[in-house]
The first five atom37 places (N, CA, C, CB, O) and aatype in JSON, in Angstrom:
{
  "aatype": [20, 20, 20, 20, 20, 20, 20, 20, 20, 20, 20, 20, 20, 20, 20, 20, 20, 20, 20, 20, 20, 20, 20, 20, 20, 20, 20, 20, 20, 20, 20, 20, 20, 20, 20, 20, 20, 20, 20, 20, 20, 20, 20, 20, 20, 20, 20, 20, 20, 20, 20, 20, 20, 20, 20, 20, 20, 20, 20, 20, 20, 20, 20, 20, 20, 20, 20, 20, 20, 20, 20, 20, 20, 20, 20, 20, 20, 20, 20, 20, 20, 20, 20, 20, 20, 20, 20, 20, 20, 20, 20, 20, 20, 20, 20, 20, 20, 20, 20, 20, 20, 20, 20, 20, 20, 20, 20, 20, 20, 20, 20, 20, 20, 20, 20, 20, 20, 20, 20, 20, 20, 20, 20, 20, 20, 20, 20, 20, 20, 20, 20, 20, 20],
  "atom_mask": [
    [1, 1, 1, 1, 1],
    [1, 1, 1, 1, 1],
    [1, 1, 1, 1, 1],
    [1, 1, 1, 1, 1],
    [1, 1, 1, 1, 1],
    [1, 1, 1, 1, 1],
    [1, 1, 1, 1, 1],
    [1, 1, 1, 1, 1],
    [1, 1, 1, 1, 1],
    [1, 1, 1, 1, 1],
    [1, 1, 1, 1, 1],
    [1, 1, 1, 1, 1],
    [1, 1, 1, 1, 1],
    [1, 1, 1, 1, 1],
    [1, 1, 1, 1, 1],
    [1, 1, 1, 1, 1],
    [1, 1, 1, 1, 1],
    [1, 1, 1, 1, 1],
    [1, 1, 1, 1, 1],
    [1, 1, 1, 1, 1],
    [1, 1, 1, 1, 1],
    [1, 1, 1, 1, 1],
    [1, 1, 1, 1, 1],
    [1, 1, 1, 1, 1],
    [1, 1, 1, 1, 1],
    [1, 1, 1, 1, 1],
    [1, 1, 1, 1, 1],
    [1, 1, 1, 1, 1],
    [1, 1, 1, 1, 1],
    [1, 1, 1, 1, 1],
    [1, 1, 1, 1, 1],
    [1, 1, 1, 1, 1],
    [1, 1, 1, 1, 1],
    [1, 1, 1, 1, 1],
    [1, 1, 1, 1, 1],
    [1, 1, 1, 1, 1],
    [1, 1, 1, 1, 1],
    [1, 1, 1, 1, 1],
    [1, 1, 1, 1, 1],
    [1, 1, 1, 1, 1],
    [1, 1, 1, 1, 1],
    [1, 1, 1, 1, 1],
    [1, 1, 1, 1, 1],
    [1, 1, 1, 1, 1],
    [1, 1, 1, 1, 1],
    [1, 1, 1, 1, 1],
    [1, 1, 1, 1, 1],
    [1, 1, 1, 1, 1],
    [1, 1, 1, 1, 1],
    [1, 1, 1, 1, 1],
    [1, 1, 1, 1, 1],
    [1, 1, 1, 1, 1],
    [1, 1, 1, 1, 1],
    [1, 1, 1, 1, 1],
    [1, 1, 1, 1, 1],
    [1, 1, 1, 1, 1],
    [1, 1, 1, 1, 1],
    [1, 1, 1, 1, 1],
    [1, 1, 1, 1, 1],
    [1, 1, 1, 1, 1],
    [1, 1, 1, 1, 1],
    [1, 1, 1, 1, 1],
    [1, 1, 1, 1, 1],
    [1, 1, 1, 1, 1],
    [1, 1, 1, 1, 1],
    [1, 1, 1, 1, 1],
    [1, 1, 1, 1, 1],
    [1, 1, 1, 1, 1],
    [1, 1, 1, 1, 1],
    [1, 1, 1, 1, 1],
    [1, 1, 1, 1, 1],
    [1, 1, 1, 1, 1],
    [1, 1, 1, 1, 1],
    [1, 1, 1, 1, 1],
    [1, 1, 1, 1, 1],
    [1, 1, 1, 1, 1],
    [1, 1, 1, 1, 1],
    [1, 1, 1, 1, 1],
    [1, 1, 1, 1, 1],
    [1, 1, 1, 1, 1],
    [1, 1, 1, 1, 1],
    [1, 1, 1, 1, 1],
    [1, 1, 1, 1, 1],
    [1, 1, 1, 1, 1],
    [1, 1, 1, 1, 1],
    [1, 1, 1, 1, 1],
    [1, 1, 1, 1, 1],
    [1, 1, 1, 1, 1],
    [1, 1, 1, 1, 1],
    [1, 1, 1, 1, 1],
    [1, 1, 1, 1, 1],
    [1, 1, 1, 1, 1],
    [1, 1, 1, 1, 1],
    [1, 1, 1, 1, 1],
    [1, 1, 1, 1, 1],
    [1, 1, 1, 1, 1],
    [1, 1, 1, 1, 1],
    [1, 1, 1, 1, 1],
    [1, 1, 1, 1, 1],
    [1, 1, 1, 1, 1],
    [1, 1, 1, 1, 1],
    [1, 1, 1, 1, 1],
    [1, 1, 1, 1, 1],
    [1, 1, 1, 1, 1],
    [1, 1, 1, 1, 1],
    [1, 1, 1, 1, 1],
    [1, 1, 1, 1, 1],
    [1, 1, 1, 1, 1],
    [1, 1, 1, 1, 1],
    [1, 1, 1, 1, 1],
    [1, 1, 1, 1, 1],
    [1, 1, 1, 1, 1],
    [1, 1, 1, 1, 1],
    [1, 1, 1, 1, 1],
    [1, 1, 1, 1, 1],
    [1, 1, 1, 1, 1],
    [1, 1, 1, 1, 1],
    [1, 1, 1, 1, 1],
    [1, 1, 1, 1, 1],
    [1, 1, 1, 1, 1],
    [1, 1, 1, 1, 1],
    [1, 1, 1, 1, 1],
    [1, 1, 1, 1, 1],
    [1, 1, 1, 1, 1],
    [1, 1, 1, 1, 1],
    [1, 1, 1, 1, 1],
    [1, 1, 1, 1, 1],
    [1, 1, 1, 1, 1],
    [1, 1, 1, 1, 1],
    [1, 1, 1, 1, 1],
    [1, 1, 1, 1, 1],
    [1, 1, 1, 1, 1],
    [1, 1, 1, 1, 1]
  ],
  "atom_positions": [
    [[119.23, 98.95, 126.93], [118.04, 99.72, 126.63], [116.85, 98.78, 126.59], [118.19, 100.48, 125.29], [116.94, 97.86, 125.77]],
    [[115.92, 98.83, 127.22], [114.51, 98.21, 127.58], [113.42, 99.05, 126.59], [114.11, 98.46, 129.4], [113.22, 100.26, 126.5]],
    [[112.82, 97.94, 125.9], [112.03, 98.69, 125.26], [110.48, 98.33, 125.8], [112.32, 98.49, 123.76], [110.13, 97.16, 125.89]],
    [[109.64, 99.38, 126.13], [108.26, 99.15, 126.52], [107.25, 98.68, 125.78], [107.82, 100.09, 126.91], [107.49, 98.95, 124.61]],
    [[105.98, 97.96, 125.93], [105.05, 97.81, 124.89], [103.79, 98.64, 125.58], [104.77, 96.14, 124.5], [103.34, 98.77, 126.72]],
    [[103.53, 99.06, 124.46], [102.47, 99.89, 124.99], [100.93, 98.84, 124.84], [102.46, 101.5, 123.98], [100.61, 98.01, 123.99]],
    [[100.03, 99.49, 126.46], [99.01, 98.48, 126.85], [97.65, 99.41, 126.76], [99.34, 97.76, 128.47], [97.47, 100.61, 127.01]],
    [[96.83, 98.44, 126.34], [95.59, 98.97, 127.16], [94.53, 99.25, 128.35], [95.22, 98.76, 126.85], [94.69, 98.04, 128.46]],
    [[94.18, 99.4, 128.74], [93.21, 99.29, 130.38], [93.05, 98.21, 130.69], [91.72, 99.78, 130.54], [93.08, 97.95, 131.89]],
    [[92.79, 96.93, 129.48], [92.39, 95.48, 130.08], [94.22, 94.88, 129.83], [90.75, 94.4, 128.87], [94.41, 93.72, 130.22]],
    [[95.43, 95.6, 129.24], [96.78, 94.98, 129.74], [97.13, 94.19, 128.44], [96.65, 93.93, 131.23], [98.12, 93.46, 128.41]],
    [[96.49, 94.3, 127.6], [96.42, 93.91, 126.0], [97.56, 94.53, 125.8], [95.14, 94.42, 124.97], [98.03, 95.27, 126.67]],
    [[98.24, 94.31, 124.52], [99.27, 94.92, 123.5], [98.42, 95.79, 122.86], [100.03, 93.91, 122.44], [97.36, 95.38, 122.37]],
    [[98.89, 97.41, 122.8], [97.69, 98.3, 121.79], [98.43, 97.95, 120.27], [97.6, 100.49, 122.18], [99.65, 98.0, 120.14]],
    [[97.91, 97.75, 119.65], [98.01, 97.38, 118.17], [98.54, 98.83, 117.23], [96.32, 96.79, 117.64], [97.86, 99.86, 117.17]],
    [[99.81, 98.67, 116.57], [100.67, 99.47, 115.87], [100.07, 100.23, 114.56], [101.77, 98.61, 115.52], [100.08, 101.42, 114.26]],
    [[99.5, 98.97, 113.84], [98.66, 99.72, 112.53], [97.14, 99.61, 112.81], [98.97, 98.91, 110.92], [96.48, 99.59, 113.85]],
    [[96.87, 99.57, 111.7], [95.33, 99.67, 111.81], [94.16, 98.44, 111.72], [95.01, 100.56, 110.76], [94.52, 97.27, 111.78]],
    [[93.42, 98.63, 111.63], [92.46, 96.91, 112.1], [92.32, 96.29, 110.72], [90.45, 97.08, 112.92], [91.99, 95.11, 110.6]],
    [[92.6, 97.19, 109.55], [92.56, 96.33, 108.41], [94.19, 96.35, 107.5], [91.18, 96.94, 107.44], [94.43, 96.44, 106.3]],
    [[95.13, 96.21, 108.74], [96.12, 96.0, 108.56], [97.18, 95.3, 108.73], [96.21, 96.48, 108.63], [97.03, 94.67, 109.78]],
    [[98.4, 95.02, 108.14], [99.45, 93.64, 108.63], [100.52, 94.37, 108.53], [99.6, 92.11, 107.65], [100.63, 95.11, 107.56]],
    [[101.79, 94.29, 109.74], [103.22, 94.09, 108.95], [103.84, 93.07, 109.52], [104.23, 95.29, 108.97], [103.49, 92.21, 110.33]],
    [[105.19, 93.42, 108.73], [106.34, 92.69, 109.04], [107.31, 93.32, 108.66], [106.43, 91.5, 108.58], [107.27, 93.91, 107.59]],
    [[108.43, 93.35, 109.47], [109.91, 94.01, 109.44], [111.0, 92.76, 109.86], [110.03, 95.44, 110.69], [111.04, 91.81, 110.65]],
    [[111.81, 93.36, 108.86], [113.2, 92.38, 109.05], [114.62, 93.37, 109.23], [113.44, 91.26, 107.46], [115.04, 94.22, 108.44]],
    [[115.04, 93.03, 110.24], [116.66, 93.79, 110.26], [117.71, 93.55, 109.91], [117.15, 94.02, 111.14], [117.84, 92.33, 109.78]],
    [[118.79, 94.2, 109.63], [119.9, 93.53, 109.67], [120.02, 92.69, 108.28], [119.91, 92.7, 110.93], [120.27, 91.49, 108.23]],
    [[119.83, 93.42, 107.32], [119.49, 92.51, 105.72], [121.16, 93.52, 105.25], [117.2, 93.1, 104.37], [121.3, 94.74, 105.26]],
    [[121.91, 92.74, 104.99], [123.57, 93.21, 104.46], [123.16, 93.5, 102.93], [125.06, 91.71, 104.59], [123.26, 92.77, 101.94]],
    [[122.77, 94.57, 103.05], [122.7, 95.51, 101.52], [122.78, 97.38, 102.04], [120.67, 95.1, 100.48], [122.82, 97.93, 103.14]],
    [[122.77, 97.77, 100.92], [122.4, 99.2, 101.06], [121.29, 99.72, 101.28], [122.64, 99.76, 100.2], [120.53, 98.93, 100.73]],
    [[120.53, 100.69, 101.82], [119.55, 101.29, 101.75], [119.28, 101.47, 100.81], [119.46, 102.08, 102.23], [118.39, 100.82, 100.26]],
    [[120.18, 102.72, 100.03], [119.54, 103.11, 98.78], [119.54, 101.79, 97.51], [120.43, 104.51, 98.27], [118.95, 102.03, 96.46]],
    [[120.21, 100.48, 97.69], [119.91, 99.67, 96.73], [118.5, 98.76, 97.33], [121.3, 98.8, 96.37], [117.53, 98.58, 96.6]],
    [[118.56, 98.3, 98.57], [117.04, 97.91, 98.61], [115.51, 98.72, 98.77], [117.06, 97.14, 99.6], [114.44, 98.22, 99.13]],
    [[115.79, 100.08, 98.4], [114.89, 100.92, 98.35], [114.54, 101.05, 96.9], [115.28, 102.08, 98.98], [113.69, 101.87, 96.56]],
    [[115.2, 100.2, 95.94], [115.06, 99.84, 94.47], [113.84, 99.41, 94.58], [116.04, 98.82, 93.79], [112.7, 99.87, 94.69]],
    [[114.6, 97.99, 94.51], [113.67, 97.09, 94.98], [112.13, 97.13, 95.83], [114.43, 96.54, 95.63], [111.14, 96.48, 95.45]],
    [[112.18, 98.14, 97.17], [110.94, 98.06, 97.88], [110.06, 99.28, 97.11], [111.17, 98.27, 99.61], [108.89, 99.46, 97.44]],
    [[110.66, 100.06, 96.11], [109.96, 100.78, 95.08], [108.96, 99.81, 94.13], [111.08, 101.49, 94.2], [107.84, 100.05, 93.68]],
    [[109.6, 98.94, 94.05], [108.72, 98.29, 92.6], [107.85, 97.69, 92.56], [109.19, 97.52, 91.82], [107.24, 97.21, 91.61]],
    [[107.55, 97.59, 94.64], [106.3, 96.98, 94.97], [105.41, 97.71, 95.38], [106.37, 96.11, 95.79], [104.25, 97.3, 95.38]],
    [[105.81, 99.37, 95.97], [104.73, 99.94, 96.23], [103.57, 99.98, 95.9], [104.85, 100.63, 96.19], [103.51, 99.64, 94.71]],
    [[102.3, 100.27, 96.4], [100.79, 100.24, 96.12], [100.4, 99.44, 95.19], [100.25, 101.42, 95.77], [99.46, 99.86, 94.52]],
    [[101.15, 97.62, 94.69], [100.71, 96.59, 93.87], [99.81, 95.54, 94.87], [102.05, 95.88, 93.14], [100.06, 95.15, 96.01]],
    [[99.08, 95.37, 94.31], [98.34, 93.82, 94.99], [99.29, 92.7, 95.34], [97.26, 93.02, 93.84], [100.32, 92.37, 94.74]],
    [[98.92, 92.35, 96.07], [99.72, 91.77, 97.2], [100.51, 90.43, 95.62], [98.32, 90.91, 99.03], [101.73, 90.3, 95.54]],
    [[99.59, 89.71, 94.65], [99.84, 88.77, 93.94], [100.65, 89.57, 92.95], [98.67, 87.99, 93.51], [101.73, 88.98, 92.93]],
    [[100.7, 90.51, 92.18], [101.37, 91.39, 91.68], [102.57, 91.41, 92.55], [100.65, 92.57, 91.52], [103.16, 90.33, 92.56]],
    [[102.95, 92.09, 93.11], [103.85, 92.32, 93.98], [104.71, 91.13, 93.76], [103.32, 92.55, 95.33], [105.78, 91.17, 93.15]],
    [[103.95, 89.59, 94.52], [105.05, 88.29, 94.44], [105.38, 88.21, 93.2], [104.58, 86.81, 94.86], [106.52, 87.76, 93.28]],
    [[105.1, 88.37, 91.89], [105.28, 87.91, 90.62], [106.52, 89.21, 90.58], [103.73, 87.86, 89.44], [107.61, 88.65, 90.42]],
    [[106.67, 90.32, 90.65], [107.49, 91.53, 90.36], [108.67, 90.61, 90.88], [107.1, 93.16, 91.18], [109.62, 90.26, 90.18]],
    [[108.42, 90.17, 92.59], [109.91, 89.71, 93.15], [110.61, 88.53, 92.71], [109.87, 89.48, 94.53], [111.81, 88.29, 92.62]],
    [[109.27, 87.68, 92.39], [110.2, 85.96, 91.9], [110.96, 86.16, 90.72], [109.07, 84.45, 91.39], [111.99, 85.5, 90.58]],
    [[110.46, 87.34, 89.47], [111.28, 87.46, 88.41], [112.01, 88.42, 88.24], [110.77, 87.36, 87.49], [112.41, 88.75, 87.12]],
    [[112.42, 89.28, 89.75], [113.34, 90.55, 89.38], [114.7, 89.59, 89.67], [113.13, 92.25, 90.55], [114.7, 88.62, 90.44]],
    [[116.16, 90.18, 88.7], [116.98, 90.11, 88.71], [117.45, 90.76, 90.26], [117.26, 90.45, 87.54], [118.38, 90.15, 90.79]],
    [[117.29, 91.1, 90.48], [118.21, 91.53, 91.61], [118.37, 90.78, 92.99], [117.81, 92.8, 91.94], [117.43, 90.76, 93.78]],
    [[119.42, 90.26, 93.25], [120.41, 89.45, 94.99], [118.95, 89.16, 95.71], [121.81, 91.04, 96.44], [118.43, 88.12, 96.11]],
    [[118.38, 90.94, 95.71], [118.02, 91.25, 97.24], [116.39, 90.91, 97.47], [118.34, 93.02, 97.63], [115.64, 91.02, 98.44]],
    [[116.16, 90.35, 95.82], [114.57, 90.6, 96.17], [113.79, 89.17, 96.88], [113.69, 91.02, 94.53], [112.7, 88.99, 97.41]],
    [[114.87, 88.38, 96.62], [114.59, 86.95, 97.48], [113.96, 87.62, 98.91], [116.31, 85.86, 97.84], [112.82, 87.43, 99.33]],
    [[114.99, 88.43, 99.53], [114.38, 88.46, 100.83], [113.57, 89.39, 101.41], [115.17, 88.39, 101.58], [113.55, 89.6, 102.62]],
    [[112.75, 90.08, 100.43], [112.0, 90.95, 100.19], [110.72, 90.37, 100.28], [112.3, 91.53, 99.11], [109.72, 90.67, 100.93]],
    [[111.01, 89.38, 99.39], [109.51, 88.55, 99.13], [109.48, 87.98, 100.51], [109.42, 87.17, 97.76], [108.47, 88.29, 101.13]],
    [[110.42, 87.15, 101.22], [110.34, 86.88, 102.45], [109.47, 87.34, 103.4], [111.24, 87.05, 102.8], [108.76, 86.8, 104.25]],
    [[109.76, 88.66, 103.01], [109.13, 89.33, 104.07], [107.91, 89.7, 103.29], [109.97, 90.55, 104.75], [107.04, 89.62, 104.15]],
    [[107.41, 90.0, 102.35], [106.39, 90.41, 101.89], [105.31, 88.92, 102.66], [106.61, 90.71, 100.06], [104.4, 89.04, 103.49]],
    [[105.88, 87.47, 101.97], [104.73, 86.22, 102.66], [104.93, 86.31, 103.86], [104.86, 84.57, 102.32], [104.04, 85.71, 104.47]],
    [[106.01, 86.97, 104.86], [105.5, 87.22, 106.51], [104.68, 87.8, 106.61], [106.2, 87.8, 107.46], [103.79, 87.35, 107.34]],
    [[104.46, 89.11, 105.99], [103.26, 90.06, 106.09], [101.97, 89.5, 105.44], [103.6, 91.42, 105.38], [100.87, 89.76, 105.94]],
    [[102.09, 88.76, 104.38], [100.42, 88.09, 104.21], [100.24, 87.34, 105.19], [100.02, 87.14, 102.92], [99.18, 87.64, 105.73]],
    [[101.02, 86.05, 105.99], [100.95, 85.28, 106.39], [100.37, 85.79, 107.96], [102.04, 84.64, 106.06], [99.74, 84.97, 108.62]],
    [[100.63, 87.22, 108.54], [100.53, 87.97, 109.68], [98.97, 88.26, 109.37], [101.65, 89.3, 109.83], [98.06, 87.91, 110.12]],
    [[98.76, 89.1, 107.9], [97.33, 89.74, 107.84], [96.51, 88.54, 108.0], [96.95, 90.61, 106.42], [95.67, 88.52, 108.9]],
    [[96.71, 87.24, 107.01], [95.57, 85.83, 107.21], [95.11, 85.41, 108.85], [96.45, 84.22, 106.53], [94.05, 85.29, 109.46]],
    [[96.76, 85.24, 109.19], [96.49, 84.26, 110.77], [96.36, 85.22, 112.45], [98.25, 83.03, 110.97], [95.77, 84.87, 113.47]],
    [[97.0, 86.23, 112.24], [97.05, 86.57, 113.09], [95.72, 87.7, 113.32], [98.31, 86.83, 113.15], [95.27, 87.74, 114.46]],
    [[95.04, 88.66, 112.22], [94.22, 89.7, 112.27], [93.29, 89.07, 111.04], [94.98, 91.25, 112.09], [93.04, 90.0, 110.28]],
    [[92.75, 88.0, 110.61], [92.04, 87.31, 109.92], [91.3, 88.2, 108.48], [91.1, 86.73, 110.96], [90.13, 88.19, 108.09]],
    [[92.69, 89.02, 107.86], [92.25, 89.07, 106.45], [92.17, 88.45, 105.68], [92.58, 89.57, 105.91], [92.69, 87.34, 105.81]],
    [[91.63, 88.69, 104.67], [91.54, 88.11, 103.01], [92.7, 88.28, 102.25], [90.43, 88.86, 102.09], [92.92, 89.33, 101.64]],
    [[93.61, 87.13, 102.23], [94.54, 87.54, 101.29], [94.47, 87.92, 99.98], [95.23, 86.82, 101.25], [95.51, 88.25, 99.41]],
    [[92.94, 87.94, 99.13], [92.59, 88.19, 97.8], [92.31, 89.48, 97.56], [91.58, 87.47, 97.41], [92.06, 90.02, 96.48]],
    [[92.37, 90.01, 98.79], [92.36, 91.52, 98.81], [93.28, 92.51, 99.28], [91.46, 91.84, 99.37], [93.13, 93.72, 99.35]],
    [[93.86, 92.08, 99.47], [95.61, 92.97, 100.85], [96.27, 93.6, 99.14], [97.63, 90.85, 102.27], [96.38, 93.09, 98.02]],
    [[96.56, 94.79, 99.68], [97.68, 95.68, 98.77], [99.09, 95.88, 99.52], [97.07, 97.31, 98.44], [99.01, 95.48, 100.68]],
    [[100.37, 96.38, 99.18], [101.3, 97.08, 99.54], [101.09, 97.87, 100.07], [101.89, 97.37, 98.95], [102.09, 98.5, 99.7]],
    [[100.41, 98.79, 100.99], [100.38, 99.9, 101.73], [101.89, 101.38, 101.73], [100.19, 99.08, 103.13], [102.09, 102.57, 101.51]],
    [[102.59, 99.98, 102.22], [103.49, 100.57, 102.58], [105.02, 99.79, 102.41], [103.06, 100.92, 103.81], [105.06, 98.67, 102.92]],
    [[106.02, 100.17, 101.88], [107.02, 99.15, 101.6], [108.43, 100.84, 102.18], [106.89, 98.23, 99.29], [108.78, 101.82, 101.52]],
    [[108.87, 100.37, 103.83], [109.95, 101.71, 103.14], [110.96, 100.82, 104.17], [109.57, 104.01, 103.54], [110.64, 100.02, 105.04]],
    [[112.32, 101.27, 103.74], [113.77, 101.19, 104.21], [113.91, 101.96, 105.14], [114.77, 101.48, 103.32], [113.37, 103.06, 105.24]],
    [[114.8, 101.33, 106.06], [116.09, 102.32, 107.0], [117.16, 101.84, 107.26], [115.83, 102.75, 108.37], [117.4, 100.64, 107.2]],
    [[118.02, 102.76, 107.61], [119.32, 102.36, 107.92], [119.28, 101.57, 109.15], [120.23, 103.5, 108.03], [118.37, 101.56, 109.99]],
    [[120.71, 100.72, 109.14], [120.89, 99.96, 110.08], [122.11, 100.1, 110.81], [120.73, 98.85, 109.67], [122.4, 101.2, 111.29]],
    [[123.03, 98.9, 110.97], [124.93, 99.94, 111.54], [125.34, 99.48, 110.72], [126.13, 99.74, 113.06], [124.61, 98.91, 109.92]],
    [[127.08, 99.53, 110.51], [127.71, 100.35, 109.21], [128.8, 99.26, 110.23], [127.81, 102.59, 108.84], [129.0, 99.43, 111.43]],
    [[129.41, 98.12, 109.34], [130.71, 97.81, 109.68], [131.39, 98.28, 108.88], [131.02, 96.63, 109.82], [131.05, 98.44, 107.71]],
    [[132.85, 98.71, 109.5], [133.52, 99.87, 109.1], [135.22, 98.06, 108.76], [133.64, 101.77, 110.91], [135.42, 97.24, 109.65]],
    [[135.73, 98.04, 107.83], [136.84, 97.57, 107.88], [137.75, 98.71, 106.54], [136.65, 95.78, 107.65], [137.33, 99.74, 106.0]],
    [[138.79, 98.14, 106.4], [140.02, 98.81, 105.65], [140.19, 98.07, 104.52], [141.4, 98.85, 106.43], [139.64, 96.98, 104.35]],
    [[140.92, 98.59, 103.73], [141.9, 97.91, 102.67], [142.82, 98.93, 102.76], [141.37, 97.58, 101.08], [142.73, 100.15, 102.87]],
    [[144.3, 97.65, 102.62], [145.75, 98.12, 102.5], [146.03, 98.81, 101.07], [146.77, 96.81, 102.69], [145.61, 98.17, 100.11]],
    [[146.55, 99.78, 100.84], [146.71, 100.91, 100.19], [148.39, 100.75, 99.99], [146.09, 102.26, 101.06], [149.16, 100.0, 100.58]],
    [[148.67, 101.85, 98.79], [150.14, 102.06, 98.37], [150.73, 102.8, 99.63], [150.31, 103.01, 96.89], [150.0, 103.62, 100.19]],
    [[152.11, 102.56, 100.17], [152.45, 103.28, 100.65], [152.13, 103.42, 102.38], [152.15, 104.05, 99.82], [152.17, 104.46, 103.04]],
    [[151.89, 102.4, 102.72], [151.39, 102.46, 103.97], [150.13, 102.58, 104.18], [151.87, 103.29, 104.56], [149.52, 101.81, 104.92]],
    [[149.6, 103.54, 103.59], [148.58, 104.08, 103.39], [146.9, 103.21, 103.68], [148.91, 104.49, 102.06], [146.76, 102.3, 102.86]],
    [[145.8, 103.34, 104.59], [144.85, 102.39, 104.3], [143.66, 103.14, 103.56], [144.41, 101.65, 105.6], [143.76, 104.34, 103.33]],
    [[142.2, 102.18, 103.08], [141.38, 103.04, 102.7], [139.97, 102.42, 103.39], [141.48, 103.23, 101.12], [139.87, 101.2, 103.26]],
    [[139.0, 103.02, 104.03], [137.48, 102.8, 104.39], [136.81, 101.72, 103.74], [136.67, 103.97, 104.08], [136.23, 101.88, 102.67]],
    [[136.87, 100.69, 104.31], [135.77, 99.87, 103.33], [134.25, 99.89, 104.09], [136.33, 98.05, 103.09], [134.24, 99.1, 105.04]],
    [[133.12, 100.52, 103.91], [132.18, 100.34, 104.67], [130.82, 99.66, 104.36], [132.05, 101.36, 105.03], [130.22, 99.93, 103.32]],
    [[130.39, 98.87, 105.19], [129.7, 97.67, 104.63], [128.37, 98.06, 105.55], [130.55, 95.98, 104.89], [128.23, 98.03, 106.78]],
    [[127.39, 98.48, 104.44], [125.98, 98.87, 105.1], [124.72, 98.1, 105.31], [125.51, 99.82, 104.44], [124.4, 97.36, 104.38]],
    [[123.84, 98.15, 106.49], [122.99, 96.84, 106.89], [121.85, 97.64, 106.72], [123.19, 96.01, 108.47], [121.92, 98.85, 106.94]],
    [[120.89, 97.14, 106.39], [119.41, 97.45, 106.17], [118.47, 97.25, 106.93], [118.97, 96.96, 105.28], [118.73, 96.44, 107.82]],
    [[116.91, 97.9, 106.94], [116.06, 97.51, 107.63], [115.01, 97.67, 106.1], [115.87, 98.38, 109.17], [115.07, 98.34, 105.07]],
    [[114.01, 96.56, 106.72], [112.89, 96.48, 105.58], [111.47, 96.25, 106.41], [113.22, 95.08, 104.41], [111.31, 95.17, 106.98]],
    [[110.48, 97.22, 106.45], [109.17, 97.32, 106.67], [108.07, 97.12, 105.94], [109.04, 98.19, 106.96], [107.84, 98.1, 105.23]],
    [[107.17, 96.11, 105.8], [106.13, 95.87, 104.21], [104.67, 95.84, 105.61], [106.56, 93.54, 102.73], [104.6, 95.17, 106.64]],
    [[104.05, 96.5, 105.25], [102.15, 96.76, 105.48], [101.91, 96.58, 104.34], [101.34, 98.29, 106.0], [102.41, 97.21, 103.42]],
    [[100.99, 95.53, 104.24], [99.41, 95.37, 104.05], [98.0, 95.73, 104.28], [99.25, 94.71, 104.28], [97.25, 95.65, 105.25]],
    [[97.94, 96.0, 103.49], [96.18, 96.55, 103.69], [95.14, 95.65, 102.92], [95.88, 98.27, 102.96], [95.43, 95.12, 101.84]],
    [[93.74, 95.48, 103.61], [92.89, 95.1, 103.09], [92.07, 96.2, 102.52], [92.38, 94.34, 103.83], [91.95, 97.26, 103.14]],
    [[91.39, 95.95, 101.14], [90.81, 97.54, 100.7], [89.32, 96.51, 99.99], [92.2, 98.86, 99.1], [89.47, 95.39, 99.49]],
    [[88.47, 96.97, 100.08], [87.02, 96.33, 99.83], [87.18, 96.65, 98.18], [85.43, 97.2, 100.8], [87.69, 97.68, 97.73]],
    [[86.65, 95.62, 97.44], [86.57, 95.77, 95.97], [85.42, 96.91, 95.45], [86.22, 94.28, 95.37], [84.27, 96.63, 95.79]],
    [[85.52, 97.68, 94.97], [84.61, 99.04, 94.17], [83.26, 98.16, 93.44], [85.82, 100.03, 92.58], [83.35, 97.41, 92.47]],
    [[82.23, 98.44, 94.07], [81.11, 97.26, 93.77], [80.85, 98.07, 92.34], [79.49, 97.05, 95.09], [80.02, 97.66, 91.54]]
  ]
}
């Protein structure tokens, strides 16, 4: 499967979000959906510095690579579309499913049982939002 990029008249890449916007997505993160959708809850609509402080001190496995991706997405809004990182919010933080390795465990009796091991996707936008003069 070939995937296309969509162009403009001068053959440019047309740009996905918006002009005062950043992401970054990571695939293939070996957790659950519904457990890293915990997690990408607790950052919704926080300031971008908020946000890192929520992940460096949450207990949870997954938020290491959360934050990962959260400094790809500042690091995208600074260098690549030249925002202000003193101003970027969470926009947007959501999950999807990914594929599903399927193995067994041996059971009484011959018998086997489903062990299924679920992979994640993680999407974080940034927004720049002008301070309320």
């Amino acid at each position: 499967m070939t995937q296309t990029r969509q162009r403009d008249e001068s053959g440019k890449n047309v740009r996905r979000v918006a002009d005062n916007e950043a992401r970054a997505k990571q695939t293939m993160i070996r957790i659950s959906p519904q457990k890293l959708n915990l997690v990408a809850q607790s950052i919704r609509g926080k300031k971008v510095e908020s946000a890192r402080a929520t992940l460096e001190f949450s207990r949870k496995r997954i938020s290491k690579d959360v934050l990962k991706v959260l400094d790809s997405a500042i690091a995208n809004a600074e260098n690549n579309h030249g925002l202000d990182i003193d101003s970027l919010v969470v926009s947007e933080a959501y999950v999807g499913k990914n594929l599903v390795m399927k193995r067994f465990r041996a059971r009484a009796r011959g018998r086997a049982a489903k062990v299924m091991k679920p992979f994640s996707e993680l999407t974080i936008v940034v927004r720049e939002v002008e301070e309320a003069a």
